[in-house]
C-alpha positions as CSV (number, residue, x, y, z in Angstrom):
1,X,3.6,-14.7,21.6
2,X,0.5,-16.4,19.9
3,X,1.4,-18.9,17.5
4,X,-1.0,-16.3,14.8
5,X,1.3,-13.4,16.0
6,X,4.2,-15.2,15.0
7,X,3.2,-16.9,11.9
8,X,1.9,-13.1,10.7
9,X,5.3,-11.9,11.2
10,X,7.0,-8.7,11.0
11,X,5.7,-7.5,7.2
12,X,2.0,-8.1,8.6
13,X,2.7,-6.0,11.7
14,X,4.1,-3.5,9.2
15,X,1.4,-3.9,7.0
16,X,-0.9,-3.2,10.0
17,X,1.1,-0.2,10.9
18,X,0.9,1.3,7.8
19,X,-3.1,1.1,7.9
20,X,-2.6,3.0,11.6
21,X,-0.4,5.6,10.2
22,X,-2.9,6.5,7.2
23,X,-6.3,6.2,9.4
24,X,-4.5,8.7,12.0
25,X,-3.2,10.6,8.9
26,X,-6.7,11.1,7.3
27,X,-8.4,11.5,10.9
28,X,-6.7,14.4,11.6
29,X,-5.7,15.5,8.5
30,X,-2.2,14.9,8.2
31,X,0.4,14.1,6.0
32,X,1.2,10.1,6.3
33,X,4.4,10.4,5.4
34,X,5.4,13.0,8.0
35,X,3.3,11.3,10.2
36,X,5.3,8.4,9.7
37,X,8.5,10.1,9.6
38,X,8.0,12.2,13.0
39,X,7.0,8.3,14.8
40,X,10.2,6.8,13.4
41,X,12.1,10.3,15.1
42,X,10.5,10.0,18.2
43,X,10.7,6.0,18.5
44,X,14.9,6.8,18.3
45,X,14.7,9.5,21.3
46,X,11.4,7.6,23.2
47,X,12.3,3.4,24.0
48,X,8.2,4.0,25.2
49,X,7.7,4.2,21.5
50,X,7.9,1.5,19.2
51,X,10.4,1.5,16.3
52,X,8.9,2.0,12.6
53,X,9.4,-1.1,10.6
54,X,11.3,0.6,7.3
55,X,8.5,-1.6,5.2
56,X,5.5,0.5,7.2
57,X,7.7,3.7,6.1
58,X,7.4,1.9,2.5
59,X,4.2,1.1,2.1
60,X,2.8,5.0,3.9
61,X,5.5,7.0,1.4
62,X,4.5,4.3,-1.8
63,X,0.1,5.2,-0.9
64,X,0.7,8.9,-0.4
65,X,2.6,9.1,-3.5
66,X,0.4,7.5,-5.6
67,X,-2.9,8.2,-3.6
68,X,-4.9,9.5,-6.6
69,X,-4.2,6.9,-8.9
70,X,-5.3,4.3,-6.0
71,X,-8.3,6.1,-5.3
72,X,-9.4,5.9,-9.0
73,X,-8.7,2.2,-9.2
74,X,-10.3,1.3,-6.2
75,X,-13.2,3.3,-6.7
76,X,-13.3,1.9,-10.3
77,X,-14.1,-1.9,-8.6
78,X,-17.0,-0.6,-6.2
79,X,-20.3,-1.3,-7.4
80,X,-22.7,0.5,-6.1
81,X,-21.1,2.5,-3.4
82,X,-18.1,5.3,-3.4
83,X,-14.5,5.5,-1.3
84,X,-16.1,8.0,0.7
85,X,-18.7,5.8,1.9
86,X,-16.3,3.2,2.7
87,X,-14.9,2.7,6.2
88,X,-11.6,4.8,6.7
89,X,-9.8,1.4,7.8
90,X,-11.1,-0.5,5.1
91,X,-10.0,2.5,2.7
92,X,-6.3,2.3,4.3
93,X,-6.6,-1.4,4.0
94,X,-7.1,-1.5,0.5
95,X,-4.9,1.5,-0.5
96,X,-2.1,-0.4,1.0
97,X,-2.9,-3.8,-1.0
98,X,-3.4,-1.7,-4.4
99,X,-0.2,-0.2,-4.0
100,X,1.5,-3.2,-3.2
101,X,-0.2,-5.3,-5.8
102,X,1.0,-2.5,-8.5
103,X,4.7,-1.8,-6.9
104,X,5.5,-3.8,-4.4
105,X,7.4,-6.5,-7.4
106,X,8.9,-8.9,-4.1
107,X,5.2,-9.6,-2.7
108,X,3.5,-11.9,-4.5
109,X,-0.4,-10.7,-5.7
110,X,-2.0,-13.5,-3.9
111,X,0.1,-11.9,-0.2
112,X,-0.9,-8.9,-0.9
113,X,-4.5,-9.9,-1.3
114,X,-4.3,-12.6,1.7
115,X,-2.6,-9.7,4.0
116,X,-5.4,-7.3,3.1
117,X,-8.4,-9.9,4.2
118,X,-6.3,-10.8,7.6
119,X,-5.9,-7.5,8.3
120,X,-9.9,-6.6,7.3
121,X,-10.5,-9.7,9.9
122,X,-8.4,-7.9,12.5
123,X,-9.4,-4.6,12.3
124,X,-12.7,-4.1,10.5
125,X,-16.6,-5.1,10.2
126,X,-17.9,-8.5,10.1
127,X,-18.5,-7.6,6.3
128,X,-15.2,-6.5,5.6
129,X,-13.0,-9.0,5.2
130,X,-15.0,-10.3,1.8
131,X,-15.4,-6.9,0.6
132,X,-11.8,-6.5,0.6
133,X,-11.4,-9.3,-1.2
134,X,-14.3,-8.9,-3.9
135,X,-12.5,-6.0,-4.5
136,X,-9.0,-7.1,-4.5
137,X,-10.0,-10.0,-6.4
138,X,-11.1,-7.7,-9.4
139,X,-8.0,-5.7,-9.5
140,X,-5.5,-8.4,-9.1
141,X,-6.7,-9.3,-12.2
142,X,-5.4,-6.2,-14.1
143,X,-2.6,-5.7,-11.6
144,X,0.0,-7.3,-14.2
145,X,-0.5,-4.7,-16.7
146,X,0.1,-2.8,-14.5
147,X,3.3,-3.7,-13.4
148,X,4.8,-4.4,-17.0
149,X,3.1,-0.5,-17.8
150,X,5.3,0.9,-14.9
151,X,8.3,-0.6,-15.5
152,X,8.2,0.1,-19.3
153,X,7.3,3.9,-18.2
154,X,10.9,3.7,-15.9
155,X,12.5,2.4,-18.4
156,X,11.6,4.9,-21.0
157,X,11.9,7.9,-18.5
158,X,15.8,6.6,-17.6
159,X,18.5,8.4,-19.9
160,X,18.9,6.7,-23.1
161,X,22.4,6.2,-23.7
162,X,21.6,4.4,-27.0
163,X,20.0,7.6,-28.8
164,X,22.5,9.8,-27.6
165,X,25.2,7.4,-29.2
166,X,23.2,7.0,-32.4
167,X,23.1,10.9,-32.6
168,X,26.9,11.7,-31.6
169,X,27.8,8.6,-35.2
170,X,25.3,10.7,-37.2
């Protein structure tokens, strides 16, 4: 092994087969998640197959879930261009750093952003890699609010065992 290979390490090569799963998924217009799903099936039955990192799982269930939203904010931060236009690896590429910069709370912003560019170098156009992170950069900026917006959302969406105790003393 490469001393890059191992230095990338198993969340990159999940990372990267996360963007594999959702160009295939789009490509032949699929469902990532089953996509994903049926690999990690077969990989059990077939040792010709290679096992499904959970974190790949992750990352495909975490984009398709919230695929709208990270449309809109990507396509918020392109100047002068649309998602459609955009490559279809560079779209799964930044779908997959979006989500992780909004939910993904144990990967740090500047990984997330890092992991996009690598994988941009690895896959992509010459041109890619800085597009990814001219985007990326923008949204990283916001990506905070984002994060405290969620978890206030959860919080407010769990059962509140407070108000039902207030109402029960009333």
């Amino acid at each position: 092994m490469s001393g890059s290979q191992k230095k990338l390490g198993a969340r990159h090569k999940a990372r990267k087969r996360a963007v594999d799963f959702l160009f295939e998924a789009e490509a032949r217009d699929l469902d990532p998640v089953n996509l994903a799903a049926e690999r990690v099936e077969l990989s059990a039955k077939d040792d010709t197959v290679a096992p499904v990192n959970p974190y790949t799982v992750t990352v495909v269930t975490g984009v398709a879930e919230n695929l709208d939203r990270l449309d809109r904010v990507i396509s918020d931060h392109l100047q002068d261009w649309t998602l459609d236009r955009l490559p279809a690896v560079d779209r799964a590429i930044l779908r997959i750093a979006v989500w992780e910069l909004f939910h993904a709370t144990d990967v740090p912003p500047v990984v997330a952003v890092d992991e996009a560019v690598e994988l941009a170098k690895e896959l992509s156009t010459d041109e890619s890699p800085g597009f990814v992170n001219g985007i990326l950069g923008q949204v990283v900026l916001v990506a905070p609010q984002v994060r405290a917006a969620a978890a206030a959302t959860a919080r407010s969406a769990a059962p509140d065992t407070e108000s039902t105790d207030v109402a029960g003393d009333a």
